[in-house]
C-alpha positions in Angstrom: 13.1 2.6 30.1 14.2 -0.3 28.5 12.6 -1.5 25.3 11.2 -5.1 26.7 9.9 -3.2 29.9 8.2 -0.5 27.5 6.6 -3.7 25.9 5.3 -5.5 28.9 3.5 -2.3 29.9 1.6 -2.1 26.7 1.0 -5.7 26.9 -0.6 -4.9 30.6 -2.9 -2.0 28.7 -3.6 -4.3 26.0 -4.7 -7.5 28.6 -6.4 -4.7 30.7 -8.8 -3.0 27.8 -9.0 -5.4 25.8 -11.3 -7.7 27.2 -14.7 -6.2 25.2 -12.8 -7.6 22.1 -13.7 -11.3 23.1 -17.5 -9.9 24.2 -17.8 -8.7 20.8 -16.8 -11.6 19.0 -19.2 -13.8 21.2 -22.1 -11.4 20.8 -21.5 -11.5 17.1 -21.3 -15.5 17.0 -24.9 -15.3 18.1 -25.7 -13.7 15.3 -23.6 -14.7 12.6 -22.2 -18.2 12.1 -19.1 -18.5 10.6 -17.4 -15.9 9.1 -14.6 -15.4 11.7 -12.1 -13.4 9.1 -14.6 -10.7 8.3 -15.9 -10.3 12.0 -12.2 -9.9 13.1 -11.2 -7.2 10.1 -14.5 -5.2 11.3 -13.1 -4.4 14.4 -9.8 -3.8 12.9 -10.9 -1.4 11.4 -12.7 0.0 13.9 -10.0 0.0 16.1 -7.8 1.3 13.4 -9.7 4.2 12.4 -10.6 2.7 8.7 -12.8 2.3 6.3 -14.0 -1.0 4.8 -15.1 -2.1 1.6 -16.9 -5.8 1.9 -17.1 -7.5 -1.3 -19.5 -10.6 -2.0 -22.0 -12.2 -2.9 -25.8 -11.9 -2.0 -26.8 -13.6 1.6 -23.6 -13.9 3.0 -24.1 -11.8 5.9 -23.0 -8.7 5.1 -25.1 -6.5 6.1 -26.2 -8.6 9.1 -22.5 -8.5 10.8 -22.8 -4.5 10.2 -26.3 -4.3 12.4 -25.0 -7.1 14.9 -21.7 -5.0 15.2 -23.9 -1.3 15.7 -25.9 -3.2 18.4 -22.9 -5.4 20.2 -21.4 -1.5 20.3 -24.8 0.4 21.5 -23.7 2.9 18.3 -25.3 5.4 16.3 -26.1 3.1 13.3 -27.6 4.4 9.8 -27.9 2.3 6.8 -28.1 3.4 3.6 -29.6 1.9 0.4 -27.4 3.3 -2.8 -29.6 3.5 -5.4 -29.0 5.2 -8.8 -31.5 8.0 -8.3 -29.4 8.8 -5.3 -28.6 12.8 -4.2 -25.7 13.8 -2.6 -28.0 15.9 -0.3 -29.9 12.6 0.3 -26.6 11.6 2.0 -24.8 14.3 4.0 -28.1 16.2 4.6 -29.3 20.2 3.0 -30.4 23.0 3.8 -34.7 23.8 4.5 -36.3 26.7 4.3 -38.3 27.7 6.7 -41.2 30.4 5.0 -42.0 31.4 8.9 -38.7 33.3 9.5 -37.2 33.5 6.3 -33.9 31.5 7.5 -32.4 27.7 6.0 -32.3 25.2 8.6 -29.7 22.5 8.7 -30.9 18.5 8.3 -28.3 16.5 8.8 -28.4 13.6 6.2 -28.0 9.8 7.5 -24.0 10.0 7.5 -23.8 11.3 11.1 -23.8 8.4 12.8 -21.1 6.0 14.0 -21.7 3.2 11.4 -22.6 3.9 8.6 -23.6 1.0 6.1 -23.6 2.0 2.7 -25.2 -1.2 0.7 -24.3 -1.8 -2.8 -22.2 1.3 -2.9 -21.6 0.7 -6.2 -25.3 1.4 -7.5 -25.1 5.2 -7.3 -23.6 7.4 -9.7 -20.2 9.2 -9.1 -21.4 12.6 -7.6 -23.0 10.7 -5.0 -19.8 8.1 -4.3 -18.2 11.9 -4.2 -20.2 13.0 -1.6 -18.4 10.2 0.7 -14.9 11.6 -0.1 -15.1 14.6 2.6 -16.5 12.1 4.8 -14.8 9.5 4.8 -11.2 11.5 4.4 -11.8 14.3 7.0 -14.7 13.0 9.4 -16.4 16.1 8.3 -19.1 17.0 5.7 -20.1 20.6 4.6 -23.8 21.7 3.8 -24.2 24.9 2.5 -21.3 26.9 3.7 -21.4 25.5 7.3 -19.1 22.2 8.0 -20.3 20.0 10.6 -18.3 17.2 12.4 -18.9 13.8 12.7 -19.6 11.7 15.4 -16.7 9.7 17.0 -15.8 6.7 16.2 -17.4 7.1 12.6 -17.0 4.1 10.5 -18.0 3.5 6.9 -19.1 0.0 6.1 -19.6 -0.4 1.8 -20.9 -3.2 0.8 -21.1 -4.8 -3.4 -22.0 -7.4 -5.1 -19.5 -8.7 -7.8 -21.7 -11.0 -9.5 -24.2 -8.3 -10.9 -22.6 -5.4 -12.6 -25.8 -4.1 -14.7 -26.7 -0.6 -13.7 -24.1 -0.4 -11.4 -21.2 2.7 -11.0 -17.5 1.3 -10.1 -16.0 2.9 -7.9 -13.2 5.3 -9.1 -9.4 5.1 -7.8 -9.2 7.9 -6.0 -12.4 6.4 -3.8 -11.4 2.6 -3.5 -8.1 4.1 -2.0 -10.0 5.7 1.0 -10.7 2.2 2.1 -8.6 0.8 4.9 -9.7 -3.0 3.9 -11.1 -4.7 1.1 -13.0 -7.6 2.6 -13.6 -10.7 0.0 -16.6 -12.7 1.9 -16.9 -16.5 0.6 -19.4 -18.7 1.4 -20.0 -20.9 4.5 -18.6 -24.4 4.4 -21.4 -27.0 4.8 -21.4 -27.7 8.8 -21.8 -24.1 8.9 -24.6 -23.6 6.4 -26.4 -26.4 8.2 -25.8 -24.6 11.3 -27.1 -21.8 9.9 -30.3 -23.4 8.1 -31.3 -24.7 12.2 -30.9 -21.1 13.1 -32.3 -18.8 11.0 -35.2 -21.1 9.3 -38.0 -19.4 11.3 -40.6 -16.8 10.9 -39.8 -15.1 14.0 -37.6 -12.1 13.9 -34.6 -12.7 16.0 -34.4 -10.4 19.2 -31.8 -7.8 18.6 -28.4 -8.2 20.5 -27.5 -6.8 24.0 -24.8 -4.1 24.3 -21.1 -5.5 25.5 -19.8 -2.0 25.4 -20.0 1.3 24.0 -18.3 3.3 21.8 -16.4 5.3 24.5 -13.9 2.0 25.2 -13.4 2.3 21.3 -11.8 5.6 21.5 -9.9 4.3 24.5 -8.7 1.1 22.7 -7.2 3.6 19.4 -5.2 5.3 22.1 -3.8 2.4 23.2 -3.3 1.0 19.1 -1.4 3.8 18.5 1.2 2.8 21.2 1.7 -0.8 20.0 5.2 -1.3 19.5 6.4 -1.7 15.6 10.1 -2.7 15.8 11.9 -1.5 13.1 12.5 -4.6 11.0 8.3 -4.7 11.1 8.5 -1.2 9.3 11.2 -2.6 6.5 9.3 -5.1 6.0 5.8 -3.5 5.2 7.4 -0.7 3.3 9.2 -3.8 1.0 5.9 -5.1 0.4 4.4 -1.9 -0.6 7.5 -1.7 -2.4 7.5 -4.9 -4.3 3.9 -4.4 -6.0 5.6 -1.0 -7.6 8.7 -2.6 -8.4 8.9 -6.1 -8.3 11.6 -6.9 -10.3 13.9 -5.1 -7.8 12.2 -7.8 -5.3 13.0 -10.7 -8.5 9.4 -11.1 -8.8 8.7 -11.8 -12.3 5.0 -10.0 -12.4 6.3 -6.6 -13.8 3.8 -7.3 -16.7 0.8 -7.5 -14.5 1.0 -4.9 -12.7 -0.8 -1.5 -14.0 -0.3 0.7 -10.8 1.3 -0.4 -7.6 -0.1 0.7 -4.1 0.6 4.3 -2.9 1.9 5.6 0.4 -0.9 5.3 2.2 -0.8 1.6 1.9 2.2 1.4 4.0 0.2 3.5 6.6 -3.1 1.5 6.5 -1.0 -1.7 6.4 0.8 -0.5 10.2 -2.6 0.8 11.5 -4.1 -2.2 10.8 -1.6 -4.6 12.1 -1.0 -2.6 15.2 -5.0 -3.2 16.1 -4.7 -6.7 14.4 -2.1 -7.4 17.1 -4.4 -5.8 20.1 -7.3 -8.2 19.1 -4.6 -11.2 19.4 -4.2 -10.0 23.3 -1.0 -8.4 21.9 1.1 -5.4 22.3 3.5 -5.9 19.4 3.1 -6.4 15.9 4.8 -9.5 14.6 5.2 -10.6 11.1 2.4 -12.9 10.8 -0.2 -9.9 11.9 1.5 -8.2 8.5 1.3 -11.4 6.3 -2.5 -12.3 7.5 -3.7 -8.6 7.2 -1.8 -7.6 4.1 -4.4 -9.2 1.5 -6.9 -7.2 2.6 -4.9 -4.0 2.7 -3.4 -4.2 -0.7 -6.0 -6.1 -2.7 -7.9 -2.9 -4.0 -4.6 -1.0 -4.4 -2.9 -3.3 -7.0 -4.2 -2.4 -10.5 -4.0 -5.2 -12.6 -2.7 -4.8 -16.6 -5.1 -6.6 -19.5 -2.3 -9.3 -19.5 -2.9 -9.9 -16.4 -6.7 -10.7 -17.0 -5.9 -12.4 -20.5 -3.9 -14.9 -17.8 -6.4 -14.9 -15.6 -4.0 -13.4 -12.5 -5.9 -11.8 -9.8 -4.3 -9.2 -8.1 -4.7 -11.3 -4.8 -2.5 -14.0 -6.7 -0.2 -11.1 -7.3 -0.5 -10.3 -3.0 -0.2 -13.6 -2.6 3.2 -14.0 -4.9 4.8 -10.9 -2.9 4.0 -12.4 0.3 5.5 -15.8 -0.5 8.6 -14.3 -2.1 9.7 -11.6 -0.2 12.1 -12.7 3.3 10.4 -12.5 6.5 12.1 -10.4 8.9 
């Protein structure tokens, strides 16, 4: 078959499933004003079969796209307040004993559902961030020496607040990588915030929203993700950015003295994933190089360790992105 044929037929699948994608985003406009970016890399995500990190500050909606999302989606949806006197076992779940038969009973912890919002992340110590790692990696958790799988789709949504770092845990390396996206939420500019002052100024709870679909056309929609076409010169390119943050000077980027620890393999991976569903959310079934430049930020944000020059000079590693993306040819 040749190659534009192939395309045109995923562009059909595309058109024909991906119609809940425009439901979603409506249902979540009526509960979120503003905030189109973040809305959009939450169903990438989703669709993409990653995890996202959302960083910023108090009363931006956060946690109130996660609920609108569970609801717009009719999914399993658990939150889950880290706190620093936070158990493991008060997250995947433990083992009762029952005196009446002399047997431990299962009780499955929070973390089997499809959502899973885990707010301020960073507030709990390391053994509990831990606990996520089997999770979050392997869509399984054990308790006991029994190993239970998780729902499908499961999703973890971390949230944490920049501004306050008292008391609070960061999260290690190893961890940070498991995230698909790192999400920076700003605030709303001022039409917006009036917008959202008319809305939400009330006593009255707000009704919750109406399901536009169900998980089940998730699961369908990844199939058809995993078949949107990545030409070649797509793949160069994202393995020349994941290149270029681990040696930039081969890319005549002068930021060699910035950069601490470039981004690993699976940073090309997550970067493809993503733009593959970042395409089907367009109404696309190929990935072109704007879905890489307009996803990459949030891909390779987290995965970029910056050097103590670097923060003497006040360079971010989004600035560092932000250079790569600028500098490096555009197939």
């Amino acid at each position: 078959m040749p190659l534009d044929a192939d395309v045109n037929e995923i562009d059909a699948l595309v058109e024909a499933q991906g119609g809940f994608v425009s439901d979603i985003m409506d249902a979540l406009g009526r509960s979120i004003v503003g905030q189109k970016d973040m809305l959009e890399r939450l169903l990438v995500g989703l669709l993409a079969n990653g995890h996202v990190l959302i960083e910023g500050a108090p009363g931006l909606a956060k946690t109130r796209a996660v609920v609108a999302l569970a609801q717009a989606l009719h999914a399993q949806y658990q939150r889950i307040q880290f706190t620093p006197d936070l158990l493991p076992a008060d997250l995947i779940g433990t083992l009762i004993y029952r005196p009446q038969t002399g047997d431990f009973t299962v009780r499955k912890g929070p973390v089997f559902a499809n959502l899973v919002l885990a707010d301020e992340i960073n507030r709990a110590p390391a053994k509990v961030q831990s606990a996520l790692l089997e999770a979050m990696q392997e869509n399984q958790v054990t308790i006991g020496d029994e190993t239970f799988h998780l729902p499908q789709p499961f999703l973890v949504l971390a949230t944490q607040n920049p501004l306050e770092q008292e008391g609070t845990y960061p999260l290690p390396e190893a961890q940070v990588d498991r995230f698909m996206l790192k999400l920076r939420v700003d605030y709303p500019n001022r039409a917006e915030e009036l917008e959202i002052l008319e809305r939400m100024a009330t006593t009255q709870r707000e009704a919750p929203l109406q399901p536009v679909t169900d998980t089940s056309a998730i699961l369908e929609a990844r199939k058809i993700v995993d078949r949107v076409y990545l030409d070649d010169k797509i793949k160069n390119y994202i393995v020349d950015l994941v290149h270029a943050t681990r040696h930039p000077d081969d890319h005549g980027l002068d930021v060699r003295a910035y950069i601490d620890f470039g981004a690993s393999p699976r940073a090309s991976i997550y970067l493809a994933l993503a733009s593959k569903a970042y395409a089907f959310i367009k109404g696309r079934g190929y990935v072109t190089p704007q879905d890489i430049k307009a996803i990459a930020p949030d891909v390779l944000r987290h995965r970029v360790l910056i050097t103590y020059e670097a923060e003497a000079a006040d360079v971010s590693a989004d600035a560092i992105v932000a250079q790569i993306l600028d500098r490096l040819p555009v197939p």
